[in-house]
C-alpha positions in Angstrom: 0.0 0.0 0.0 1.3 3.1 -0.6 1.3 5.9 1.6 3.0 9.2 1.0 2.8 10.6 4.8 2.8 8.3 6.8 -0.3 8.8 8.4 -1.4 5.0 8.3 2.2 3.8 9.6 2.8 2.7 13.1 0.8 3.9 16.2 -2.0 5.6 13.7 -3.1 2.7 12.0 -2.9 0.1 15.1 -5.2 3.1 16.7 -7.5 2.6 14.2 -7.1 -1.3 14.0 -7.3 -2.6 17.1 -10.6 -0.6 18.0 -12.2 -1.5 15.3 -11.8 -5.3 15.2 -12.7 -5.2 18.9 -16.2 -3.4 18.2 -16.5 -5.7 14.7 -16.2 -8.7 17.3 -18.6 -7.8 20.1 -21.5 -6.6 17.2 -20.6 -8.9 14.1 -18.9 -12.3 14.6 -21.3 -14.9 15.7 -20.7 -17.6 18.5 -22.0 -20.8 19.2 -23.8 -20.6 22.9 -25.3 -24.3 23.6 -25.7 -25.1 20.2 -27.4 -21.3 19.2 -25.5 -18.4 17.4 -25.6 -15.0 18.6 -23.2 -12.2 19.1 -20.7 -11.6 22.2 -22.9 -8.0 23.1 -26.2 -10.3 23.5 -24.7 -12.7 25.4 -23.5 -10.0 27.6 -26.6 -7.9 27.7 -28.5 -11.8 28.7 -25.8 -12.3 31.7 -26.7 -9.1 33.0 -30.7 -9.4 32.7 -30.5 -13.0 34.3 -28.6 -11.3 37.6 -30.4 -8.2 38.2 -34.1 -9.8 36.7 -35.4 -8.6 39.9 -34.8 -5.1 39.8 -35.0 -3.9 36.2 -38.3 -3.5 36.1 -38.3 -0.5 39.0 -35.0 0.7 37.5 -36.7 1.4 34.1 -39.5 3.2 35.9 -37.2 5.4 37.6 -35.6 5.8 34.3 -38.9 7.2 33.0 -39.3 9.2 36.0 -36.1 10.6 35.5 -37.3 11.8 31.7 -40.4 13.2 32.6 -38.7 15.3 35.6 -36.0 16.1 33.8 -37.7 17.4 30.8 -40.3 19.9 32.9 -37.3 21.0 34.8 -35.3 21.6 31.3 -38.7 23.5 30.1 -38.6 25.7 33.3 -35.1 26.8 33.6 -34.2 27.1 30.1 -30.9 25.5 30.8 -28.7 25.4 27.5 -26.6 22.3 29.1 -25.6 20.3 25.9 -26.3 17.0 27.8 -29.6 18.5 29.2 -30.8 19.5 26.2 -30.1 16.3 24.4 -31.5 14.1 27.3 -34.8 16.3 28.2 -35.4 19.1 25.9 -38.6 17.6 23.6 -41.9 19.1 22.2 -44.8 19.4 24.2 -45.7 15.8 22.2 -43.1 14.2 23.5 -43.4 15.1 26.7 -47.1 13.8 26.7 -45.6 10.4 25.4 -43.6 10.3 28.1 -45.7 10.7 31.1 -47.8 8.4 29.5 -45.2 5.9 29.7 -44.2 6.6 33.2 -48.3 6.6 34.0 -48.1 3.0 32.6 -44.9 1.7 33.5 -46.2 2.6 37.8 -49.7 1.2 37.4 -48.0 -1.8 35.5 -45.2 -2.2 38.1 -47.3 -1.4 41.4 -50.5 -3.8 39.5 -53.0 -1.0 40.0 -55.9 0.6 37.9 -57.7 -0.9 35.2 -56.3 -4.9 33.9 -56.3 -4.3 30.9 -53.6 -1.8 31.2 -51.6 -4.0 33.8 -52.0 -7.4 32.6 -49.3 -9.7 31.9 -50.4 -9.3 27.8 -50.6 -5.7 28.0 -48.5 -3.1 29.8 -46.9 -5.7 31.8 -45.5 -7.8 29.2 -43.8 -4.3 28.0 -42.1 -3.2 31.7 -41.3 -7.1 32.7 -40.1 -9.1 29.3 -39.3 -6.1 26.9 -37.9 -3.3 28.5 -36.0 -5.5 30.5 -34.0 -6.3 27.7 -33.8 -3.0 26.3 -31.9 -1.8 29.6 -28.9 -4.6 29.3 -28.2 -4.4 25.7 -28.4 -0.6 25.6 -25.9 -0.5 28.4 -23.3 -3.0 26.6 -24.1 -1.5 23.2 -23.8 1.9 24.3 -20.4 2.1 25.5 -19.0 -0.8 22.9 -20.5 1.5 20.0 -17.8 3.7 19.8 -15.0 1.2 19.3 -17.1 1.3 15.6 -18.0 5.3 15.3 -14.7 6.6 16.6 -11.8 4.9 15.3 -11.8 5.1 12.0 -14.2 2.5 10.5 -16.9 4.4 9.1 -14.4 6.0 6.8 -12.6 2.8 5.9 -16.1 2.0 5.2 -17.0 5.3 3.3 -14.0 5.2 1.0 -14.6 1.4 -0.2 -18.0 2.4 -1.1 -17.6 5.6 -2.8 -17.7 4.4 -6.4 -21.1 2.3 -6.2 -23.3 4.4 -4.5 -23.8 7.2 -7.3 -24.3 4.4 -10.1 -26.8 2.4 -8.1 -28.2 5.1 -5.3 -27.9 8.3 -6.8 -25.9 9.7 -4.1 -22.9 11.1 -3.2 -20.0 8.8 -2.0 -20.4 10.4 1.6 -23.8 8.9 2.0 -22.2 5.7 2.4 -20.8 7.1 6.1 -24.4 8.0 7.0 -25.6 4.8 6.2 -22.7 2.9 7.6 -23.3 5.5 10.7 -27.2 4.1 11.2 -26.4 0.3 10.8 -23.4 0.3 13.2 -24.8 2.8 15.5 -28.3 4.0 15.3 -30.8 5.2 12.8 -31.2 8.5 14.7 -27.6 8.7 14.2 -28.1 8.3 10.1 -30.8 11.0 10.6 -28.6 14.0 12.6 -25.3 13.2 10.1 -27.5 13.7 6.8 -29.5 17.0 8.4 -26.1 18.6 9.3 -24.2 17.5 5.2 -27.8 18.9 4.3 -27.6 22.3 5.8 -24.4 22.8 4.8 -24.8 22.2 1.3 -23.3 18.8 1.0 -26.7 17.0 -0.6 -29.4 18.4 -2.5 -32.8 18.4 -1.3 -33.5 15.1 -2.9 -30.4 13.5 -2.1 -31.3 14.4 1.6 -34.6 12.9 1.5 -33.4 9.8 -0.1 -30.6 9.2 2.3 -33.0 10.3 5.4 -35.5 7.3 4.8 -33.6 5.2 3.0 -30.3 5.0 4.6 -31.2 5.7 8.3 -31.4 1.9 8.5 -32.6 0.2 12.1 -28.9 -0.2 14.2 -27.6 -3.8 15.0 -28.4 -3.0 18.6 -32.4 -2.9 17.9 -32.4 -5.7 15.6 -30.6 -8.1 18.6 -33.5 -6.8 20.5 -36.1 -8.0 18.1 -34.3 -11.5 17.6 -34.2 -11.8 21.3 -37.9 -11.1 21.9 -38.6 -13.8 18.9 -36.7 -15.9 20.6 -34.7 -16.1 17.2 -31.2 -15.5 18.0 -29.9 -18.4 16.5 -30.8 -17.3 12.6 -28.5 -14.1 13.9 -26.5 -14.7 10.7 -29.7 -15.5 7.8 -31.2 -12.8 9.7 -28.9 -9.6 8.8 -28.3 -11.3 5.3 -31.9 -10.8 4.6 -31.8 -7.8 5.8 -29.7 -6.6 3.6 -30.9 -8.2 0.4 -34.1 -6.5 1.6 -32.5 -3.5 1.9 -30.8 -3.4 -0.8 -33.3 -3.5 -3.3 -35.9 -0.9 -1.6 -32.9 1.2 -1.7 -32.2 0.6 -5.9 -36.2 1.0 -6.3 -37.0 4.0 -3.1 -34.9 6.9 -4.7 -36.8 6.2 -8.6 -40.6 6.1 -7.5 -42.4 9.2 -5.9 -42.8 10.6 -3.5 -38.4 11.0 -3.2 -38.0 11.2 -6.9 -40.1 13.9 -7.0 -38.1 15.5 -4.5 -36.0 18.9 -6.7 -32.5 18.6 -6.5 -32.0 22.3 -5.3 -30.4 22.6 -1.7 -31.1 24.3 1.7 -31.6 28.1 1.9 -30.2 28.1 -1.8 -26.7 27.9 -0.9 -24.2 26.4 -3.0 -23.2 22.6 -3.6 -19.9 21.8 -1.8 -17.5 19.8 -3.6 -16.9 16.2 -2.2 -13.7 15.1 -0.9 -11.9 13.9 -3.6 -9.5 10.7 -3.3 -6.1 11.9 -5.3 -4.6 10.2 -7.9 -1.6 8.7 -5.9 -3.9 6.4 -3.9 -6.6 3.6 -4.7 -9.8 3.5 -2.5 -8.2 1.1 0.0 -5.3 3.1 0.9 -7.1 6.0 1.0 -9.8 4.8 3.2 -7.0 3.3 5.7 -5.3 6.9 5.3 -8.8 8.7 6.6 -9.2 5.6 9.3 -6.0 6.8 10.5 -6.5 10.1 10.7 -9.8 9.6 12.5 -8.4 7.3 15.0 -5.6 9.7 16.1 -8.1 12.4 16.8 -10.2 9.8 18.6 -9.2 8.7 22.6 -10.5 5.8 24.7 -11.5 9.0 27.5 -14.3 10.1 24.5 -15.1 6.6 23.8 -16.0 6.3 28.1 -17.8 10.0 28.2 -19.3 9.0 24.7 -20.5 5.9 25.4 -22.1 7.1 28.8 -23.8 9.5 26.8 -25.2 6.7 24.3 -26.6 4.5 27.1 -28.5 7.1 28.9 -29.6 8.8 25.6 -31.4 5.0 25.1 -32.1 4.4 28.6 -34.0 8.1 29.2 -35.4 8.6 25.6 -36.4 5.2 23.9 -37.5 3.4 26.9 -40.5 6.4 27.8 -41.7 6.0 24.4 -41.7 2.1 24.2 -43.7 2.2 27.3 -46.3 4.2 26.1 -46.8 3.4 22.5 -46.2 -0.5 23.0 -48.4 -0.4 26.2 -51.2 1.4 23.9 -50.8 -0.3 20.9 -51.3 -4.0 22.7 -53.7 -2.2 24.9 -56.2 -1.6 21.3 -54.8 -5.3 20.0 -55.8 -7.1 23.1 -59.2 -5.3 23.4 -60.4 -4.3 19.7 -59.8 -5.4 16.4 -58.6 -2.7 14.8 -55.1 -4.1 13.6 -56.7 -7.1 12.4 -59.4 -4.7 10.5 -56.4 -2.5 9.1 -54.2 -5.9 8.3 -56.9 -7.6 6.8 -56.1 -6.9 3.2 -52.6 -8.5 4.0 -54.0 -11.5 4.4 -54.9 -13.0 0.9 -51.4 -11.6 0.2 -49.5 -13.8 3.0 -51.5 -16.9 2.1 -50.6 -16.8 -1.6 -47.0 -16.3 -0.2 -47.7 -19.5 2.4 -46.5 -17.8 5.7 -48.2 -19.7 8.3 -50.7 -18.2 10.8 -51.6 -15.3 8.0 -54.5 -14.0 10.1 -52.3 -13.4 12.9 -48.8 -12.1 10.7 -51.4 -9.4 9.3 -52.1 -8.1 12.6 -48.1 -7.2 12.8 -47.8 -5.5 9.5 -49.0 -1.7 9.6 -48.3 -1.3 13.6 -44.4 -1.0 13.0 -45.4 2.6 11.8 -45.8 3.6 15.3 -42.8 1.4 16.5 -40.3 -0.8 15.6 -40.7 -3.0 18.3 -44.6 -3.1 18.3 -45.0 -6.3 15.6 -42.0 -8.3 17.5 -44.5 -7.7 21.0 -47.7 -8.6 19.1 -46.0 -11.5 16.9 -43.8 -13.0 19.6 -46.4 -15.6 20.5 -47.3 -17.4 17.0 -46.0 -20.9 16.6 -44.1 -21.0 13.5 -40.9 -20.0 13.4 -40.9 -18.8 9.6 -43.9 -16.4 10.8 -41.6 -14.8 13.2 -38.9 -14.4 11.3 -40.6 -12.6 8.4 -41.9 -10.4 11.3 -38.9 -9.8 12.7 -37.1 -8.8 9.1 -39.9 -6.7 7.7 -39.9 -4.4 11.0 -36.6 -3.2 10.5 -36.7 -3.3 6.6 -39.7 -0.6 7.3 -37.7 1.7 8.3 -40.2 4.3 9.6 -41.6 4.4 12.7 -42.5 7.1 14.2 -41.5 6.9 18.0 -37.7 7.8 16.8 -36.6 8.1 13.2 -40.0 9.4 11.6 -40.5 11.9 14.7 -36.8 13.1 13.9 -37.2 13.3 10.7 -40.0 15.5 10.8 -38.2 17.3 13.3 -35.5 17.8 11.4 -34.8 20.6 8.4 -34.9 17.6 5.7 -37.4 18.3 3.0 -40.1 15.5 3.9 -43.8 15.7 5.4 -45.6 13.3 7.4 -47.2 12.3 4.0 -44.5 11.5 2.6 -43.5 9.2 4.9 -46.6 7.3 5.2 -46.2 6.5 1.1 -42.5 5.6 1.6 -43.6 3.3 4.6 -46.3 1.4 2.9 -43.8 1.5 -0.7 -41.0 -0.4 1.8 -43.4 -3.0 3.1 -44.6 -3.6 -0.5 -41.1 -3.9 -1.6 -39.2 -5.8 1.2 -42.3 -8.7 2.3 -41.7 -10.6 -0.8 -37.8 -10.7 -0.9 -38.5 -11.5 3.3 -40.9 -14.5 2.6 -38.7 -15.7 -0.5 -35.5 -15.8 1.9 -37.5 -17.1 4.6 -38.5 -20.3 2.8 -35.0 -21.1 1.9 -33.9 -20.9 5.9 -36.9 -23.1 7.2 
């Protein structure tokens, strides 16, 4: 490999290296645990649910306490804290999502008030086998994450991919970093990195929009979450493969249908496109990737990763779990006492027969509610039999993409050019899209 200055020699590159094979272990290699696959962080995050089983439930409601507290004290003192501000500051919708989710996540761990809102079905299936869950692997993941942001392997990553993604995505090589950003790390992640190339002039409105809901993929730490609560770890490795076929070609087809290829390709506030970072001549895409994963790894230190890290785990512990309380708890509330998903699913159904997924009437039920969240069709599908059922499930909710409890409400938040509309068209366009390439993969694995 060449390398003109030295910046990949020595100390720099082993900065980069070592990090990053570390974080590729804990989130990527699969081991065999009594006879099942699954990755090092889940068998972590499962050690430390089986020891402390007794007290997570009260810890996440004190967790949800400490979000709703926090964020009226944020709204009344004004406090411009960065950390405050990330942790507390949310609209007034928010807000109401999460005191609903601390009102259910008390009356579900005290067992007082109405059943149906306590029950072992309803809200406390959410606060005693789900959120449970959620607490140890967003602990492990939250501080491991960085040994894959912060070192250097997103723009390994980046370089390697520059010259496919304008042919088949009609992006900018860059976009590969965002995407790379949301699978390793977090969609929300995906979300913040393409608003801020957006404002400064990096991507065009379209370009924007595309990456937005088509890139800011669901992170490896959410999907071990859904395999756990279909009891499904052991396909850990068919699983993110179909994923990514999946993914792959709603992101070839996404960008060329309306509503995002509609989408002008003038950019924010009318500034000026800025020229991407160009690889010189004198280097080919690996050496200059390695060159940029060195650089980033020497302005990276294991102090950031700890203070970084800490940040990641109570971002997830303070602002997901409020929201999985309340929408899950709601949404298995109206599944459990009405039959409105089964009403809004049934046109699913002739659709999954002809496709032969087993227990149709009940997979329907599972197919529209990931709009509202990710985890809500791994909740109501974790108790049909057949495995292939689950496992279509399980893939379709995070080839969805948007849900609005975290990346839709961001999105919206955000300054990138796309309406609530829009993302109910590109929701229903992905499940379309991704349910037959799910159900053709699925057959082959069972």
């Amino acid at each position: 490999m060449k390398n003109n200055n030295n910046v990949t020699a020595g100390g720099s590159f082993l900065r980069f290296l070592v990090p990053s094979v570390i974080g590729v272990f804990f989130f990527m290699i699969p081991i065999s645990v009594n006879g099942e696959f699954t990755i090092p962080v889940a068998i972590l995050a499962d050690w430390l649910q089986a020891w402390t089983a007794a007290i997570l439930p009260a810890a996440a409601v004190l967790f949800m306490l400490i979000a709703v507290v926090g964020s009226f004290v944020v709204k009344v003192t004004g406090t411009t804290s960065t950390l405050a501000s990330s942790l507390f500051d949310v609209t007034g919708f928010w807000l109401c999502v999460r005191i609903l989710g601390l009102l259910f996540g008390i009356l579900a761990l005290l067992q007082i008030g109405p059943e149906w809102v306590t029950s072992s079905a309803t809200g406390g299936m959410l606060l005693y086998d789900l959120i449970p869950v959620l607490i140890a692997v967003f602990l492990f993941a939250g501080f491991l994450l960085p040994l894959l942001l912060n070192f250097g392997l997103l723009e390994l990553c980046g370089a390697l991919l520059t010259p496919i993604m304008r042919p088949l995505f009609t992006l900018p090589g860059r976009s590969s970093i965002d995407c790379a950003a949301s699978w390793l790390g977090d969609g929300t992640i995906g979300v913040l990195l393409t608003n801020q190339q957006y404002e400064q002039g990096y991507y065009s409105k379209r370009e924007a929009a595309v990456i937005g809901t088509t890139f800011s993929v669901v992170s490896i730490t959410f999907s071990i979450v859904i395999l756990t609560k279909m009891n499904l770890t052991s396909y850990i490795v068919p699983y993110y493969l179909t994923i990514l076929a999946a993914g792959f070609v709603a992101a070839l087809i996404m960008p060329r249908i309306p509503p995002l290829s509609w989408k002008k390709h003038t950019f924010f506030n009318e500034k000026e496109k800025k020229a991407e970072k160009t690889r010189p001549a004198q280097y080919n895409a690996l050496s200059w990737g390695l060159k940029q994963a060195a650089e980033r790894a020497a302005q990276s230190s294991f102090s950031t990763v700890v203070s970084g890290g800490l940040k990641n785990v109570l971002d997830m512990w303070i602002g997901v779990i409020p929201v999985v309380m309340a929408l899950g708890t709601g949404a298995v509330i109206i599944a459990e006492t009405t039959s409105f998903f089964s009403i809004i699913g049934a046109p699913f159904v002739p659709f999954l027969e002809f496709m032969q997924i087993p227990e149709a009437a009940a997979a329907s039920e599972t197919i529209l509610i990931g709009f509202a969240d990710m985890f809500l069709p791994a909740i109501l599908g974790s108790g049909i039999e057949s495995e292939l059922t689950r496992f279509v499930i399980a893939a379709l909710s995070v080839t969805q993409l948007i849900y609005m409890s975290e990346v839709g409400g961001l999105l919206l938040a955000s300054k990138l050019p796309v309406t609530f509309g829009d993302l109910v068209i590109i929701f229903l366009e992905r499940t379309i899209i991704t349910l037959p390439i799910i159900t053709i993969a699925a057959h082959l694995i069972f």
